[in-house]
C-alpha positions in Angstrom: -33.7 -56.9 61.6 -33.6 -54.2 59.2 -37.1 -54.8 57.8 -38.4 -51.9 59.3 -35.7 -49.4 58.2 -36.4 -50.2 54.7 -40.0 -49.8 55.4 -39.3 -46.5 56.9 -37.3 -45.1 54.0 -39.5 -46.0 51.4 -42.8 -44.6 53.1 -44.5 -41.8 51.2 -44.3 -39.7 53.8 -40.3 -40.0 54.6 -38.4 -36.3 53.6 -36.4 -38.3 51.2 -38.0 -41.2 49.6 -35.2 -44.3 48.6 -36.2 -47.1 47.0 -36.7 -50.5 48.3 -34.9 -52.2 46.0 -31.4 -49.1 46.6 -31.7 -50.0 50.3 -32.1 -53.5 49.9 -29.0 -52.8 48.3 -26.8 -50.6 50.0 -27.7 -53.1 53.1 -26.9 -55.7 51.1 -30.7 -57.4 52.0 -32.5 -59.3 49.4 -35.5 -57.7 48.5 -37.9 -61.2 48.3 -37.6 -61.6 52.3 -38.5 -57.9 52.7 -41.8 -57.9 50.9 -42.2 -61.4 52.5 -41.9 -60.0 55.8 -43.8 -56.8 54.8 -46.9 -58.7 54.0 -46.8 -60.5 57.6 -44.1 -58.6 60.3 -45.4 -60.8 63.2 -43.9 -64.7 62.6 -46.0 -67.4 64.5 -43.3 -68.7 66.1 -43.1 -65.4 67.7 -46.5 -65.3 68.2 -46.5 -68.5 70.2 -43.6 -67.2 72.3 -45.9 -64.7 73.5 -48.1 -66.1 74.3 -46.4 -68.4 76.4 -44.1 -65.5 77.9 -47.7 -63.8 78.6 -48.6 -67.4 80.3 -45.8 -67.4 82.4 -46.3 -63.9 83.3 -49.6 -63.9 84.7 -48.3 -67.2 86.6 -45.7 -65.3 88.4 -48.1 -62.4 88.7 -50.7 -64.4 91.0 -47.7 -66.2 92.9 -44.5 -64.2 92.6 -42.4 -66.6 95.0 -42.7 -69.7 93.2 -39.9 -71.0 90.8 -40.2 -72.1 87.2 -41.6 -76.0 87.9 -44.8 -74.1 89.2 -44.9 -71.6 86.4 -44.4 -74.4 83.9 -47.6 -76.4 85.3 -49.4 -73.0 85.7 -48.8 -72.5 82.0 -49.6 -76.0 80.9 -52.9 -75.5 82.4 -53.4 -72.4 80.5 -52.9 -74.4 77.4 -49.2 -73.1 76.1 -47.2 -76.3 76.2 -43.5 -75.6 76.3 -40.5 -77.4 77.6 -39.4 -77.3 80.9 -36.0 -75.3 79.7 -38.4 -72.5 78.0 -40.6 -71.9 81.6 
């Protein structure tokens, strides 16, 4: 995403300050999803994957042999639901 390039050229403290709304441009970005995304850079549907990759991770961490049926219980239990295809 290129979010955080515009962000970056636009900060006060950047040697040469652009505009948003010229980089938006020149990247040929609209500006609305930019300040939408500046006001909250973490979605929660990347929240939740996460969490559940964090699930799973500590799963295989305590039993690193087992496949992804076990994991997928073992994250179950932790309370991340997920289908079998995402474990």
């Amino acid at each position: 995403m290129m979010y955080p390039l515009d962000r970056e050229l636009a900060a006060a403290d950047a040697p040469q300050q652009v505009p948003v709304a010229v980089t938006c441009r020149v990247l040929k970005l609209a500006r609305q999803p930019y300040y939408r995304w500046l006001a909250s850079p973490i979605t929660n549907s990347e929240l939740s994957e996460a969490y559940r990759a964090n699930a799973l991770f500590d799963a295989h961490r305590d039993d690193p042999e087992f496949g992804h049926r076990f994991l997928l219980d073992e994250a179950r239990a932790a309370g991340e639901s997920m289908a079998e295809r995402t474990a």
